[in-house]
SEDOPA-918339 format. One record per residue: x, y, z of N, C-alpha, C, CB in turn; residue in three letters. Coordinates in steps of 0.02 Angstrom, whole numbers, plus 50000, padded with zeros to 5 digits. Glycine has a CB too. Example, Ala and Ser with C-alpha at 12.3 -4.5 7.8 and 13.67 -1.06 7.14 Angstrom:
! SEDOPA-918339
506604971650390506154977550390506604983550390505654977650452ALA
506424988850354506844994750357506455000250394507044997050286SER
//
This chain:
! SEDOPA-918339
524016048550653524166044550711523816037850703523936048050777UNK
524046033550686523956024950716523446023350748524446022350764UNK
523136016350748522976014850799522126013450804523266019550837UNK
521776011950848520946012850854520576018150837520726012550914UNK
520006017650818519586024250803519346026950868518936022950756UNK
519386033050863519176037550913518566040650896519646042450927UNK
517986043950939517286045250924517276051850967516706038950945UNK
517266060350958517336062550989516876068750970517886061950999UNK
516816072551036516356079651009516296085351064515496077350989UNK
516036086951048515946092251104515116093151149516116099551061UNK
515416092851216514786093051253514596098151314514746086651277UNK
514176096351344513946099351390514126097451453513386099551382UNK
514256099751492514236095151597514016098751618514896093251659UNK
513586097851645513266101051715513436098951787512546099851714UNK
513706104151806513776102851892513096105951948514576107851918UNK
513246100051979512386104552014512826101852098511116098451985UNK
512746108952153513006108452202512416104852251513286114952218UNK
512746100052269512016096752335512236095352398511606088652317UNK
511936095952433512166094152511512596087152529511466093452555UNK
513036083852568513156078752551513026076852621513746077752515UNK
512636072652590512196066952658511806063252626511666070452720UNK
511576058152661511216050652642510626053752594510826045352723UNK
510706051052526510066051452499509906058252460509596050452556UNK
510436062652458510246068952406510526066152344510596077152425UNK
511146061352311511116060252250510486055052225511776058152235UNK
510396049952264509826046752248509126049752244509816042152288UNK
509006055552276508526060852255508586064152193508516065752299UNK
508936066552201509306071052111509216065752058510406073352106UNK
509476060552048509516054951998508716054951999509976047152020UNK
508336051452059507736048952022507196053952006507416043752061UNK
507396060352035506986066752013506946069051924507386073352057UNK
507456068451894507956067351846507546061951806508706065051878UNK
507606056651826507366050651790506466050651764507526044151846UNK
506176051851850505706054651832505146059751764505866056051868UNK
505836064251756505736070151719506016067551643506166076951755UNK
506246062951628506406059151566507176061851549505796060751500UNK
507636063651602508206065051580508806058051590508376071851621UNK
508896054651552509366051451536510106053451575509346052051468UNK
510416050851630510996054851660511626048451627510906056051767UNK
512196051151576512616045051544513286045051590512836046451453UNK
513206052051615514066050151644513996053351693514816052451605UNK
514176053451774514406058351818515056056651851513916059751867UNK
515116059351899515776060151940515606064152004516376064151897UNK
515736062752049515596066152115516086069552184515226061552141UNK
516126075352204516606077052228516286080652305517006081352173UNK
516546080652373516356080452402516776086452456516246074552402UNK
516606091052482516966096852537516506096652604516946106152501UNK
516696098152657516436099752726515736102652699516946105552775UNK
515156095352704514556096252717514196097152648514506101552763UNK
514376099052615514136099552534514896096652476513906110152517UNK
514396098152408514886093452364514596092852318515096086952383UNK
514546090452266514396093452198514556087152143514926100752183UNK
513986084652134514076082452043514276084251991513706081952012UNK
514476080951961514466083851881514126078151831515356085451850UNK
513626079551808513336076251747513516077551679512726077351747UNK
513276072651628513236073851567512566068151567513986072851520UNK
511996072651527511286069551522511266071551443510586073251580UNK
510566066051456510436069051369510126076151346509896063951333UNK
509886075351394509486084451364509746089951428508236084551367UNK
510286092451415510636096351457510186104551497511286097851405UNK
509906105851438509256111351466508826109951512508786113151421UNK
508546104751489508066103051526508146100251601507776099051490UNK
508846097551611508936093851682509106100651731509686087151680UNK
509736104851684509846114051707509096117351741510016119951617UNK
508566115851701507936119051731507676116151790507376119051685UNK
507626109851788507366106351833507686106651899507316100551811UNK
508356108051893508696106851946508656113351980509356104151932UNK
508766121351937508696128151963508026127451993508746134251908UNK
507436125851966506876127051975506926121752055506366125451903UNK
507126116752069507196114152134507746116952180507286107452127UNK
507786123652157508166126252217509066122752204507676122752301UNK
509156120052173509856118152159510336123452131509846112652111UNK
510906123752167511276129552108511776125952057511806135852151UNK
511926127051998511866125051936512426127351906511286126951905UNK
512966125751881513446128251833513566125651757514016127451865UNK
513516126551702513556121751641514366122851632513016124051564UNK
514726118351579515226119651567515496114551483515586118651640UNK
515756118151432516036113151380516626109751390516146116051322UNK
516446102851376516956098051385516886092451326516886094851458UNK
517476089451340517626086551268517346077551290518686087851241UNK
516976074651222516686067651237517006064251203516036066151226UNK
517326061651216517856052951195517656048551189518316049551235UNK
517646044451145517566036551144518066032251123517066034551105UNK
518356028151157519036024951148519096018451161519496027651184UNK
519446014651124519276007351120519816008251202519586001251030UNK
519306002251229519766001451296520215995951301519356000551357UNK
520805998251290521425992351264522025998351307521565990751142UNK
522695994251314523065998151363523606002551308523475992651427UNK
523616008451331523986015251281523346018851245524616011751205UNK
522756015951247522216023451204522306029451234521316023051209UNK
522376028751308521986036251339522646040251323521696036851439UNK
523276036451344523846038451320524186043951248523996032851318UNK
523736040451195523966042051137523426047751121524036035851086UNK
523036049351159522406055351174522866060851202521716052851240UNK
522906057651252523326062651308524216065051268523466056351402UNK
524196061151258524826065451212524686067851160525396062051190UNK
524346066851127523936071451050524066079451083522726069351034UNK
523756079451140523276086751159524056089451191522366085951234UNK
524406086051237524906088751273525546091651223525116083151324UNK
525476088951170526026089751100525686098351089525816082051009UNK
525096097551077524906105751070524866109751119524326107151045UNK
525196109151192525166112851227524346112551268525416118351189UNK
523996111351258523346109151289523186103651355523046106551234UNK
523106109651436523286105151481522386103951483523816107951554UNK
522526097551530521806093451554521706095051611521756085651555UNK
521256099851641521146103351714520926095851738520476111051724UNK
520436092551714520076088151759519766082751719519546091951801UNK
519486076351724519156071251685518866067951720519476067551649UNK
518646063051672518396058651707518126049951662517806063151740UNK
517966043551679517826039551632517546035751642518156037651606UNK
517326030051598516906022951642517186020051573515806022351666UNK
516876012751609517046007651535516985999351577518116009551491UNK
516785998151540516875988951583517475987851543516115980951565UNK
517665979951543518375975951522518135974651442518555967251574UNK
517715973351412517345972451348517115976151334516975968751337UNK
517165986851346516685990751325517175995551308516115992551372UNK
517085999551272517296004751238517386010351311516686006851171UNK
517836013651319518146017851357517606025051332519056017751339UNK
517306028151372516976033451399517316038651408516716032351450UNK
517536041451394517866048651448517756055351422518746048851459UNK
517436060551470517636067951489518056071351504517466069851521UNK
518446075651447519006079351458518856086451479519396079151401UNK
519256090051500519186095951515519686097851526518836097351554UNK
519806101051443520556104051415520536111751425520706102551325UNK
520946114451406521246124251421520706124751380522186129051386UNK
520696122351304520336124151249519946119051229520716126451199UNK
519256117851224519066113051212519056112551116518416112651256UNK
518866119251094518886119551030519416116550977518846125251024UNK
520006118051020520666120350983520886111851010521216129251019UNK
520656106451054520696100251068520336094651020520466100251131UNK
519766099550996519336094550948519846097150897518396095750932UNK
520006100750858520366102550824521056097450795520456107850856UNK
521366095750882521896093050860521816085450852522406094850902UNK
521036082850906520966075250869520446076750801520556068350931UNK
520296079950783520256080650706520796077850657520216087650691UNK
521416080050677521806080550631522276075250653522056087150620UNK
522166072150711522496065850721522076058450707522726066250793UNK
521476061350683521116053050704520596056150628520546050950820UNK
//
């Protein structure tokens, strides 16, 4: 497949469920920061009264502990890490790589400024069998 280099691997997310009201993610983050965990990507989702992050940090154990040990409840999960030149048709030619093999995307997520390389968290059927197929496309 054509095109920009892609940078990809396999990772970790952590979702940690928190109350949603003024000031519990800004608690979590600087508790976090505090503790020397690096937080690179989240996404935040929100239900009647509680609601739930999802991170990707640098030291995935260690933020998991910190957060159980504060009474947080905690889910890990493998998801796939992208790096994609941010130009218009990358995510595209991603997203059809994986959909050609039958591999749906439950959920994602991304960041990127206008001059920065495109960020994104996938979360395919198979994450294995996804690295697999941009292996063999890129």
């Amino acid at each position: 497949m054509g095109g920009s280099k892609i940078v990809f691997s396999k990772g970790t997310q952590l979702t940690v469920y928190i109350d949603n009201r003024k000031g519990t993610l800004a608690a979590l983050a600087a508790f976090l920061g505090r503790h020397g965990v690096n937080i690179y990507g989240l996404t935040l989702a929100d239900t009647e009264g509680h609601g739930y992050v999802r991170l990707i940090v640098d030291d995935t154990e260690k933020a998991r502990q910190l957060a159980e040990d504060s009474g947080e409840l905690v889910a890990a999960r493998e998801v796939l890490l992208i790096r994609v030149a941010n130009e218009p048709g990358e995510l595209g030619r991603v997203l059809a790589a994986l959909a050609e093999r039958n591999l749906n995307i439950e959920y994602g997520y991304s960041s990127g400024g206008p001059d920065d390389e495109k960020g994104l968290v996938l979360v395919p059927s198979d994450v294995d069998a996804a690295l697999d197929v941009l292996r063999k496309a890129w």
